[in-house]
N, C-alpha and C positions, 0 to 999 in steps of 0.2 A: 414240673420243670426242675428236675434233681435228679441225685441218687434216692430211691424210694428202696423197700426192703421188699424181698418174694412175696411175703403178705399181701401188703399195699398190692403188689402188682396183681396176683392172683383178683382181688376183690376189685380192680380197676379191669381186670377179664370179666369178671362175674357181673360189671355193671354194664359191660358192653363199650365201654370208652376206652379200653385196649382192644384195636383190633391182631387181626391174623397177618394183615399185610404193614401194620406199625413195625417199627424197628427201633431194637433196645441195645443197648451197651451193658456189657457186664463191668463192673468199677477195674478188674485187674487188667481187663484187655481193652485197648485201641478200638477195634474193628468194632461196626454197628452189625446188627445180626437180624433177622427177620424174629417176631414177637410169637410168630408158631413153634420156631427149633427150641424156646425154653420150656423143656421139661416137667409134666404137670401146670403147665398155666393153662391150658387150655384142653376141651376133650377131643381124644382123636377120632378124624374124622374116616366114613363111614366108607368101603370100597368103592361104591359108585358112587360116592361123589367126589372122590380120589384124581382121578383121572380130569376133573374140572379144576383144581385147584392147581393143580401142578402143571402148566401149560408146556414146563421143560423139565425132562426127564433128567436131563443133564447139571439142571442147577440145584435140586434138592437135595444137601447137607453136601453139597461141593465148595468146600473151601477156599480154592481157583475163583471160583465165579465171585464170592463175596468180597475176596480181596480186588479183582479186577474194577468190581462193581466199588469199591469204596474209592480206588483210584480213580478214576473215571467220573464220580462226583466230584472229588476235590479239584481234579483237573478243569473242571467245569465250574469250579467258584474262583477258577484263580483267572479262570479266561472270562466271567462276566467280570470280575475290579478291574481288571485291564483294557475293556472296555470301559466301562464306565468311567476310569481314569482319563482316558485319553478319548472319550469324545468331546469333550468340551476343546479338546486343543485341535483336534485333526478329524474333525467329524466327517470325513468323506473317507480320508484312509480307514480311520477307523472302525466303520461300515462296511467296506469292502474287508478289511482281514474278517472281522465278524462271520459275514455271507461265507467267505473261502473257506471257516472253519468251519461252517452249520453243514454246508456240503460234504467235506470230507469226512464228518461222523455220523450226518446218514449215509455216506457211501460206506462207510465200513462199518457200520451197525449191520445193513443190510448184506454185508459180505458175511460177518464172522457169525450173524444171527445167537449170539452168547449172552444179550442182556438178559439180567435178570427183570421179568414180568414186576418182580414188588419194587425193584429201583424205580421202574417207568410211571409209579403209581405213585411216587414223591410228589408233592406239591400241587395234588390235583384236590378241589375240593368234595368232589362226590368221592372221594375215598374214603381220605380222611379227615375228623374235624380236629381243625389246627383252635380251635376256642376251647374244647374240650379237653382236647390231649393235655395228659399232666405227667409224662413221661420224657424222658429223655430221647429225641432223633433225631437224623438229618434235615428235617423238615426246618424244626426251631433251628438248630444251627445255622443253615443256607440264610432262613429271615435274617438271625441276628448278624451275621455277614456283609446279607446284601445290604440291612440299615445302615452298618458301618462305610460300606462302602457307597452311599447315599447321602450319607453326611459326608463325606471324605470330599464326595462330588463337588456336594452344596455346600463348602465350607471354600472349595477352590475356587467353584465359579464366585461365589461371594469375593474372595481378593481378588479374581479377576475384572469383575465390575470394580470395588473402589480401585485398582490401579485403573481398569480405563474413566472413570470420574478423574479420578486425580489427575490423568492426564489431558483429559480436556478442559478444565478446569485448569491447568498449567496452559494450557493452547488458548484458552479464553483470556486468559492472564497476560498473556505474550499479548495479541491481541490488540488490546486496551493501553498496553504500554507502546508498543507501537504508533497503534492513533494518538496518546495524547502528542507522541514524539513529532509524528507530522503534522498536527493542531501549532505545537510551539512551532515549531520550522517554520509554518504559514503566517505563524504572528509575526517571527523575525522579520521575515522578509516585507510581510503589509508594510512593517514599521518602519524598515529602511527604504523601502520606496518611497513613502512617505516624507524620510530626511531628504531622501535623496533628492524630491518634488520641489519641498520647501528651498533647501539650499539652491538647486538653479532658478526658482522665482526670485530668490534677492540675489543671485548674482544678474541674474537677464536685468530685472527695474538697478541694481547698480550699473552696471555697462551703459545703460539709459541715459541716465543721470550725469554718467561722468560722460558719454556723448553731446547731450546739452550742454553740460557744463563747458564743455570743450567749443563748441558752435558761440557759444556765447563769448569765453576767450577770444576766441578767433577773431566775432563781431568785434569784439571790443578794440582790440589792435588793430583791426583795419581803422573802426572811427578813431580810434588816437591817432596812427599816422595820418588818417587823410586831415586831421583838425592842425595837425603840428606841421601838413608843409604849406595848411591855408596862410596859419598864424607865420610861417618864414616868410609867405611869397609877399603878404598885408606888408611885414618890417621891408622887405628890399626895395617892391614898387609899390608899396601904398603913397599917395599925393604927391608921384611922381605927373608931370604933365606928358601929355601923348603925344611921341615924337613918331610918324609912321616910318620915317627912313633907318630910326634907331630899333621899331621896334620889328620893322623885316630883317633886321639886320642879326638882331635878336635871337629873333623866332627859326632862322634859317641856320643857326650856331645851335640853338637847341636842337633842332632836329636831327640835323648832323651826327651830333653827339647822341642819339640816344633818345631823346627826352620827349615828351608831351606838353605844349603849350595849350592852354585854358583860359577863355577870356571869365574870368568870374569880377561880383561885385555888388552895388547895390540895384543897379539900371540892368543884370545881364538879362533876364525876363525879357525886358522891352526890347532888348536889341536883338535875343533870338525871336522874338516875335514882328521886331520891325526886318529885317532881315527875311525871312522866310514867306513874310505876306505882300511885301512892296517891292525892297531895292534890288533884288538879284537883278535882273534887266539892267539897272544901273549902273552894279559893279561888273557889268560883262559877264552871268553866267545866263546859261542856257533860256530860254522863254520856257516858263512855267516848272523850273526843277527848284522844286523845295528845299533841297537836302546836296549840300557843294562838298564834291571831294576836298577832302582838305590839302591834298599832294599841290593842284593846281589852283585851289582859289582862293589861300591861307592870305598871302601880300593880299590881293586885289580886296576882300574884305575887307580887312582889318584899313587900308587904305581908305576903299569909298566909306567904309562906316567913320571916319575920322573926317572926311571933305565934307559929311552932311552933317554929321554932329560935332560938339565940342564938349561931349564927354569925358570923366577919367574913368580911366577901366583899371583894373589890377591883373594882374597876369598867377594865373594858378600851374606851376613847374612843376612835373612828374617827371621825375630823373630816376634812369635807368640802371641797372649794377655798371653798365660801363660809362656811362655818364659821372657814377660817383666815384670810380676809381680815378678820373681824370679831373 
């Protein structure tokens, strides 16, 4: 795998590890050359078996054909990198330019019929041994080539994996930030519904409260009014003696005006019970009505309950807004 000197090459003939269809380089020139045209490395071969070796008459010691043929190689390592470049990105185009080219150079193999028979014998292992050879050919080149263009490969697809890691890896990352952002969100809000629950339970049991509380006001003013016009009516007619002409006279002036007379006191019990179970028949209302308008049978009460008894009663005044403005 070098420059080697005629020597070497001769005795790499003579062991049989150079063959006739290898191809060598001379160091001043470019071009690979078939390992039979170097002069004395080999013995020439015999008439009849002449015509077996040479399958084209056309390509031995033609210059054309060698240079064509070395074109035609190199053209062909530049079109495997450029596959193999770009299958990893566009493997379906990629395949198809491939197939379009494989077609048009057996089509035009088969047109111009010019290969050289020793080119076609590159890279085949029942030719040549690629373990053995210790010469410089296209063989070792094309290898050391396509390894480069294999690591080229596998070094792209390698950053094309850690960018697709890195980018799910970033999408997993998004992710996770996301969820905890809608984790928080949902605590915000558990939490202010929560305030929000609390705060209308102590408004609702407040509103409550200040409703009773108000109910109870209210109670409360009525019993102080109705206690403060007992304690008036007690000071005007308390131990007043019961005058019935003065107190229809009365009674008929309050009404008038507005107001509500009340017989209260310490006897009123017994006299709404004597009243209601005995004397109505007596004071002229109806037979058997328990319950006397008061429009029609206010006098005649207060009257006959005065002819049968000779109690003191106290009179309880409910006076009306126009009663108290007069």
């Amino acid at each position: 795998r070098g420059p080697i000197s005629s020597q070497q090459l001769k005795l790499l003939a003579a062991k049989g590890k150079l063959k006739r269809s290898d191809f060598v380089r001379v160091a001043e020139r470019s071009n690979w050359i078939p390992a039979e045209r170097v002069s004395g490395l080999f013995e020439p071969r015999s008439v009849s078996s002449q015509p077996q070796s040479d399958t084209s008459p056309s390509s031995k010691g033609d210059p054309d054909i060698e240079n064509r043929a070395s074109l035609w190689l190199q053209m062909a390592v530049r079109i495997v990198q450029w596959i193999f470049i770009h299958l990893a990105r566009r493997p379906k185009a990629t395949l198809a330019v491939a197939c379009l080219l494989a077609v048009v150079s057996l089509f035009w193999f088969s047109i111009t019929g010019s290969v050289d028979p020793k080119l076609a014998q590159i890279g085949q292992p029942s030719s040549v041994d690629l373990s053995q050879l210790d010469v410089h050919s296209d063989v070792s080149q094309l290898q050391s080539e396509l390894k480069g263009i294999v690591d080229q490969n596998n070094s792209f697809q390698a950053k094309e994996r850690a960018r697709d890691r890195e980018a799910l890896e970033q999408q997993a990352r998004n992710v996770a930030r996301r969820e905890k952002e809608e984790n928080e969100h949902r605590e915000r809000v558990i939490k202010a519904d929560a305030e929000l629950s609390e705060v209308t339970r102590k408004a609702e049991a407040d509103l409550k409260e200040f409703r009773e509380k108000e109910k109870q006001l209210a109670k409360a003013k009525a019993e102080k009014e109705e206690r403060q016009a007992k304690i008036l009516a007690d000071k005007l007619y308390g131990g007043i003696s019961f005058d019935p002409a003065k107190f229809v006279f009365l009674s008929k002036s309050l009404r008038d005006a507005g107001a509500t007379v009340e017989i209260i006191g310490k006897d009123h019990q017994m006299v709404r019970g004597y009243f209601e179970s005995r004397d109505w028949p007596n004071l002229g209302c109806p037979s058997g009505q328990k319950q006397v308008p008061f429009e029609w049978t206010f006098e005649n009460v207060l009257t006959g309950f005065h002819r049968l008894h000779s109690w003191k009663l106290h009179l309880l005044v409910r006076t009306s807004e126009k009663y108290n403005e007069n």
